[in-house]
C-alpha positions as CSV (number, residue, x, y, z in Angstrom):
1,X,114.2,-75.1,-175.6
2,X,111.5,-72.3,-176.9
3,X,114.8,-70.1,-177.6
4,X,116.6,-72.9,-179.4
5,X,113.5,-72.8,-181.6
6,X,112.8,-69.5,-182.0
7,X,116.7,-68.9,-182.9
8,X,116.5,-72.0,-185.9
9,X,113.4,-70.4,-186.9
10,X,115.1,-66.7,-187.6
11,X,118.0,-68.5,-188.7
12,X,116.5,-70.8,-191.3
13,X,113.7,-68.3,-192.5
14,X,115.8,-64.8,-192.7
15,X,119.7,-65.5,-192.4
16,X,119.7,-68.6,-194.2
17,X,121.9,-67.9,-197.6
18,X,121.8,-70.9,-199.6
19,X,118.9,-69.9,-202.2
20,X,120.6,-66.1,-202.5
21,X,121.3,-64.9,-205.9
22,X,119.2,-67.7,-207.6
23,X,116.7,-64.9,-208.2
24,X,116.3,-61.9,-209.7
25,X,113.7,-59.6,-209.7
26,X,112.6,-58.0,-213.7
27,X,110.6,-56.1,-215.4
28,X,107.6,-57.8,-215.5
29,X,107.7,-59.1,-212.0
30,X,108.2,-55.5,-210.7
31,X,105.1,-54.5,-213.0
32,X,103.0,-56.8,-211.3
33,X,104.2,-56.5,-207.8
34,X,104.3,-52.7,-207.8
35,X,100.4,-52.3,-208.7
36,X,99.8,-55.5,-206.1
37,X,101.1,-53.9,-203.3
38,X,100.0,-50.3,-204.2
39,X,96.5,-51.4,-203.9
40,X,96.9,-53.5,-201.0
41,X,98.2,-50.4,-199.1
42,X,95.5,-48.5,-200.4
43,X,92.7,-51.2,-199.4
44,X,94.8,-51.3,-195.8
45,X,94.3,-47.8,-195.7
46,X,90.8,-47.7,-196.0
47,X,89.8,-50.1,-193.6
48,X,91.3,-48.6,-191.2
49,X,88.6,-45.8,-190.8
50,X,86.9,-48.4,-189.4
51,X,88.8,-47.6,-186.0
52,X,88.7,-43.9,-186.5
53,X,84.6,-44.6,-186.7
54,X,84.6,-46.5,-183.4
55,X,87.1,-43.9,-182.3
56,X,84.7,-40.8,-183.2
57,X,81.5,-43.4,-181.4
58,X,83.2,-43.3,-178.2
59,X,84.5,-39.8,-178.1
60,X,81.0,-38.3,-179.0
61,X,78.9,-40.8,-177.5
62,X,78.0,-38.7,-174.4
63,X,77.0,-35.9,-176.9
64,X,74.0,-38.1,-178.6
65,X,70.5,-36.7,-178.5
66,X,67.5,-38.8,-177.6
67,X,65.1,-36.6,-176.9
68,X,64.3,-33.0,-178.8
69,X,65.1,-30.0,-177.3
70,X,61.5,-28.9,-177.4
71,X,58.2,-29.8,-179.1
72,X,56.5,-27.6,-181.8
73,X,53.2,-26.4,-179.7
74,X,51.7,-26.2,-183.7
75,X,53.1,-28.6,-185.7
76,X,54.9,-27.2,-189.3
77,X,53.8,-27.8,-192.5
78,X,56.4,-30.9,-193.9
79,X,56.5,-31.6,-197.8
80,X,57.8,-35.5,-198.5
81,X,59.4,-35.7,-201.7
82,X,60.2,-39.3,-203.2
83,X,62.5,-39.5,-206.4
84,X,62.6,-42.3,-208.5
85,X,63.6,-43.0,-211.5
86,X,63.0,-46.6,-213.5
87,X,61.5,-48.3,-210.1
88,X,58.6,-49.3,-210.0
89,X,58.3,-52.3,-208.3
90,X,59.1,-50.3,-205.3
91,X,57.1,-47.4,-205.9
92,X,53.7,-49.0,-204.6
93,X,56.0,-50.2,-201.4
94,X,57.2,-46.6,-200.8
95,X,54.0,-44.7,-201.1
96,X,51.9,-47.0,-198.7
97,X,54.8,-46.6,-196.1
98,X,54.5,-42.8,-196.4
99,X,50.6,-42.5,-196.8
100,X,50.6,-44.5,-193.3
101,X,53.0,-41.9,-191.7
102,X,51.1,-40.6,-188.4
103,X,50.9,-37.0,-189.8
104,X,47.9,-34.5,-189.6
105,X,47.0,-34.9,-193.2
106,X,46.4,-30.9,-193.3
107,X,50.1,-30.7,-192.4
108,X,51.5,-33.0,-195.2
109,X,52.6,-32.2,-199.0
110,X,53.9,-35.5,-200.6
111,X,55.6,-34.9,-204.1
112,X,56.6,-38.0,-206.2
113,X,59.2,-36.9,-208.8
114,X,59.2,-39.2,-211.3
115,X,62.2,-39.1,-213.8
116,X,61.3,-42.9,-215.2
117,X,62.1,-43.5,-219.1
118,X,59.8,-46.6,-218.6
119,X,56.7,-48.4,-217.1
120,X,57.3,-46.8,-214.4
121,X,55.7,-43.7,-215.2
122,X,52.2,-45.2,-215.8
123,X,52.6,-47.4,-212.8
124,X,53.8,-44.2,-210.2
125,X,50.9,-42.1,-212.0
126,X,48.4,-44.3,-211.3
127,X,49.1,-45.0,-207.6
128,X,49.5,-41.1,-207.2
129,X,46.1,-41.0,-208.6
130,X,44.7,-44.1,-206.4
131,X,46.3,-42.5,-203.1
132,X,44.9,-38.7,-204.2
133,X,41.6,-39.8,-204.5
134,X,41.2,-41.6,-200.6
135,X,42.1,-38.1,-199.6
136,X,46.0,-38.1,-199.4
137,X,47.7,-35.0,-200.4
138,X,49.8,-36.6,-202.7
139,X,51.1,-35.0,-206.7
140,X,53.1,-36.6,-209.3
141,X,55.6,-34.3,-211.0
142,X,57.4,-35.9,-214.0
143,X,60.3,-34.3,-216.2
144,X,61.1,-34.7,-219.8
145,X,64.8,-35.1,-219.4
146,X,66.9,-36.1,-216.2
147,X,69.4,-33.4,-216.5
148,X,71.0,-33.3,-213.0
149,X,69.7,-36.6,-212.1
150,X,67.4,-37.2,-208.7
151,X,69.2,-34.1,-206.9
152,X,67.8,-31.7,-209.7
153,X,64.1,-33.5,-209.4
154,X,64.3,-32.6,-205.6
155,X,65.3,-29.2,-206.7
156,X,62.6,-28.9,-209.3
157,X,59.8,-30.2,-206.4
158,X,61.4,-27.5,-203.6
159,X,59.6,-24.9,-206.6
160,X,55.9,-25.9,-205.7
161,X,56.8,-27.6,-201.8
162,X,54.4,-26.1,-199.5
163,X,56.0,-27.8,-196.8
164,X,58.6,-25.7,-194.2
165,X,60.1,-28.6,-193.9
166,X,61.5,-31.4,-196.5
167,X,61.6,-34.9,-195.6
168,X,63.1,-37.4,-198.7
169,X,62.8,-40.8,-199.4
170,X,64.2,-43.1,-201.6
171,X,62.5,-45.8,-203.6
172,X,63.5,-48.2,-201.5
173,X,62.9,-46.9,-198.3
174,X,60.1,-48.0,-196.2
175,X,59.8,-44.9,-193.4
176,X,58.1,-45.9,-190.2
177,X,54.6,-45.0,-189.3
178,X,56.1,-42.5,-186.5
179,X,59.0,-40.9,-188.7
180,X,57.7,-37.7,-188.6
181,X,56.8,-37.7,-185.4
182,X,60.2,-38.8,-183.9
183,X,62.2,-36.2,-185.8
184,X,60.1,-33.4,-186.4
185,X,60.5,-31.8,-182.6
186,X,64.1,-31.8,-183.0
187,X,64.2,-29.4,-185.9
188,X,62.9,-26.9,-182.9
189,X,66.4,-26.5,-181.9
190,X,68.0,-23.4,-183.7
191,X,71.4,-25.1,-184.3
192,X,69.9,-28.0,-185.8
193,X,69.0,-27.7,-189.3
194,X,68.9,-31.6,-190.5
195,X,68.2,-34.9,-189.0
196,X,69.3,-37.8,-190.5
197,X,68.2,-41.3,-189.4
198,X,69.7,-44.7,-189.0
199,X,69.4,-47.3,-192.0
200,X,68.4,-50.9,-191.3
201,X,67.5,-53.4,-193.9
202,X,63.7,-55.3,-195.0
203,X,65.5,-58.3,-195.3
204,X,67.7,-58.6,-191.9
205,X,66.4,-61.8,-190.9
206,X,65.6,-63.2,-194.2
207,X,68.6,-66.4,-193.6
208,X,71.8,-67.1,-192.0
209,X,73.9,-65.2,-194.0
210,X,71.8,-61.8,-193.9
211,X,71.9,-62.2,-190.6
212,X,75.5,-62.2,-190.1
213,X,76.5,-59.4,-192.9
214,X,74.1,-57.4,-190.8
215,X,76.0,-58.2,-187.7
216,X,79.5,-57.8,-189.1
217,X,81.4,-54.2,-189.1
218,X,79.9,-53.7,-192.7
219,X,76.5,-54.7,-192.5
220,X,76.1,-51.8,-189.5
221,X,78.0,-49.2,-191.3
């Protein structure tokens, strides 16, 4: 009975002849259908690093560092550098959050490099200002033209940093009270020369539906 069906099925979907010749493909239909399935293959493509990511997870996974290697018996001097540009209802966010990192305050250079065209500017100054005067070691560096974007303002900072090392921040991240702490030691292994940190998202819990992109293959990515 199942192969009765299965051989009607075939037979009425694939070898079935009746409809043949009634159509034939043309120009335009081969100038949508080309395109279609060109970026359907490339969209296939891509998602399929998907499996080479879980792939690479499992292969290195025994090869993932918890602890450092060794602890600084003097802790460096780290410079924090925060571009922004055109933000500044994040700015306020993003300097408490690094003005609460547990730092020695004597060990702690934090540059805001403002490239803002707009309010931001007064805002960013005036927190800098705020923060500077309770005793944080905090500057404000503005430039007059963004050639090169945030990765030249980063560049332009590394030319008064006092710091060995460079943390950065975005102007929407929100760093962690230990940060510093957690990843500083592991810069004490000579083949190490940067640590980069997972991402997570403010508003993970926020309803339903940020819940579940956060759970799904692209909300961990």
């Amino acid at each position: 009975m199942a192969s009765r069906g299965i051989g009607q099925y075939i037979r009425q979907h694939f070898l079935d002849t009746t409809f043949r010749g009634l159509y034939r493909a043309n120009a335009f239909d081969m100038a949508l259908l080309v395109p279609y399935f060109i970026v359907l293959i490339l969209l296939a493509s891509y998602g399929l690093h998907r499996y080479v990511l879980v792939y690479l997870y499992y292969k290195n996974k025994k090869n993932r560092t918890i602890e450092p290697a060794g602890h600084f018996p003097d802790l460096p001097r780290v410079t924090v550098q925060l571009p922004i540009f055109n933000e500044q209802f994040v700015i306020e966010r993003l300097l408490d959050a690094v003005c609460r990192l547990q730092y020695p305050l004597d060990k702690l250079d934090v540059q805001v490099l403002d490239d803002s065209t707009d309010e931001t500017q007064a805002v960013a100054q005036g927190l800098v200002e705020q923060y500077a005067a309770r005793g944080f070691p905090v500057t404000y560096h503005h430039r007059s033209n963004r050639e090169g974007f945030k990765a030249a303002a980063l560049a332009e900072g590394m030319k008064t940093a006092k710091g060995e090392f460079i943390a950065i921040f975005d102007a929407d991240f929100v760093p962690p009270e230990d940060f510093l702490m957690q990843t500083i030691h592991h810069l004490t292994d000579p083949k190490i020369g940067m640590v980069q940190t997972r991402w997570t998202h403010i508003n993970r819990n926020y309803s339903f539906l940020t819940r579940k992109t956060l759970t799904s293959p692209i909300g961990r990515s």
